[in-house]
PADREN-962158 format. One line per 3 residues: number of its first residue (from 1); for each residue x negated, z negated, y negated of C-alpha. Coordinates in nm, 2 decimals. Layout:
// PADREN-962158
NUM> X,Z,Y; ...
This chain:
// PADREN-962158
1> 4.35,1.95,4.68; 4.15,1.71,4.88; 4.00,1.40,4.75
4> 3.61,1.27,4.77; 3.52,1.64,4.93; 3.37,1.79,4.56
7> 3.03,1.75,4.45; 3.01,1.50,4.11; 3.01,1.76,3.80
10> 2.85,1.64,3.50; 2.57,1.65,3.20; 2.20,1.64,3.30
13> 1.91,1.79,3.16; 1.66,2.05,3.28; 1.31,2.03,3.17
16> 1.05,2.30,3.16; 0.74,2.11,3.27; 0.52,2.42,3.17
19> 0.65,2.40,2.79; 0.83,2.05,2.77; 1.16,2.24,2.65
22> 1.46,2.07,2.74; 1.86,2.13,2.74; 2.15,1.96,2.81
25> 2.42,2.14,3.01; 2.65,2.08,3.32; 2.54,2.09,3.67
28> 2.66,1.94,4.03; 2.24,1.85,4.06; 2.12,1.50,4.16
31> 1.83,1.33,4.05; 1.65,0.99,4.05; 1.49,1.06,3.73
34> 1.66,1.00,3.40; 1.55,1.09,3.07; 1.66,0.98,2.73
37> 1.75,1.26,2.50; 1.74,1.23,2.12; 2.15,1.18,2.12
40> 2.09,0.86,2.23; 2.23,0.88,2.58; 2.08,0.87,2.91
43> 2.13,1.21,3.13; 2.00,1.25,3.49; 1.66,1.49,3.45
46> 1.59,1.83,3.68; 1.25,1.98,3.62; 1.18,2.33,3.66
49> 0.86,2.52,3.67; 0.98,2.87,3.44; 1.27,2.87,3.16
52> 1.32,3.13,2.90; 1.09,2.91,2.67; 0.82,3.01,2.94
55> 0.92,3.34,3.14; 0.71,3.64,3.02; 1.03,3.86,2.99
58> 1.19,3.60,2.69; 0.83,3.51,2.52; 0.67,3.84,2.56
61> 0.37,3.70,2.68; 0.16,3.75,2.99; 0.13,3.40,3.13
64> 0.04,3.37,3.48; 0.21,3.06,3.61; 0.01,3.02,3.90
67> -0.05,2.67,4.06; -0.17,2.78,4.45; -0.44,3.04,4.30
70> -0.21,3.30,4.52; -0.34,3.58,4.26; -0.70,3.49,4.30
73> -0.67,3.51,4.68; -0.49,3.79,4.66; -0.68,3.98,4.36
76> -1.04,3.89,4.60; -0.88,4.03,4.94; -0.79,4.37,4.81
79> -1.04,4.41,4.56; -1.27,4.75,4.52; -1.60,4.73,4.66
């Protein structure tokens, strides 16, 4: 196997920014954030927009995670007149 050619494989955090849920698992992603979790240690942080704490299909919610207003624009182009 060749040396230096694999991306660094180790423990960092994803963060739901829409429900502030957070987990600790292992990824090959890179950030410049970090973020002290409640074991004490300090884990690189990746934030992501939808999780299961926030996806409709897991909370059985209808939550519209919209941040461009793409429905709006969409909803008054095609509506009935």
């Amino acid at each position: 196997m060749k040396k230096d050619i694999h991306p660094q494989y180790r423990e960092v955090v994803f963060q739901d920014t829409s429900s502030d849920f957070k987990f600790i698992t292992r990824s090959t992603m890179t950030s410049g954030e970090t973020i002290t979790m409640e074991d004490g240690k300090t884990y690189p942080v990746i934030k992501v927009e939808v999780s299961s704490a926030s996806h409709p299909f897991y909370t059985g919610k209808n939550i519209f995670v919209d941040t461009a207003g793409r429905v709006e624009k969409f909803q008054k182009r095609y509506a009935k007149k």
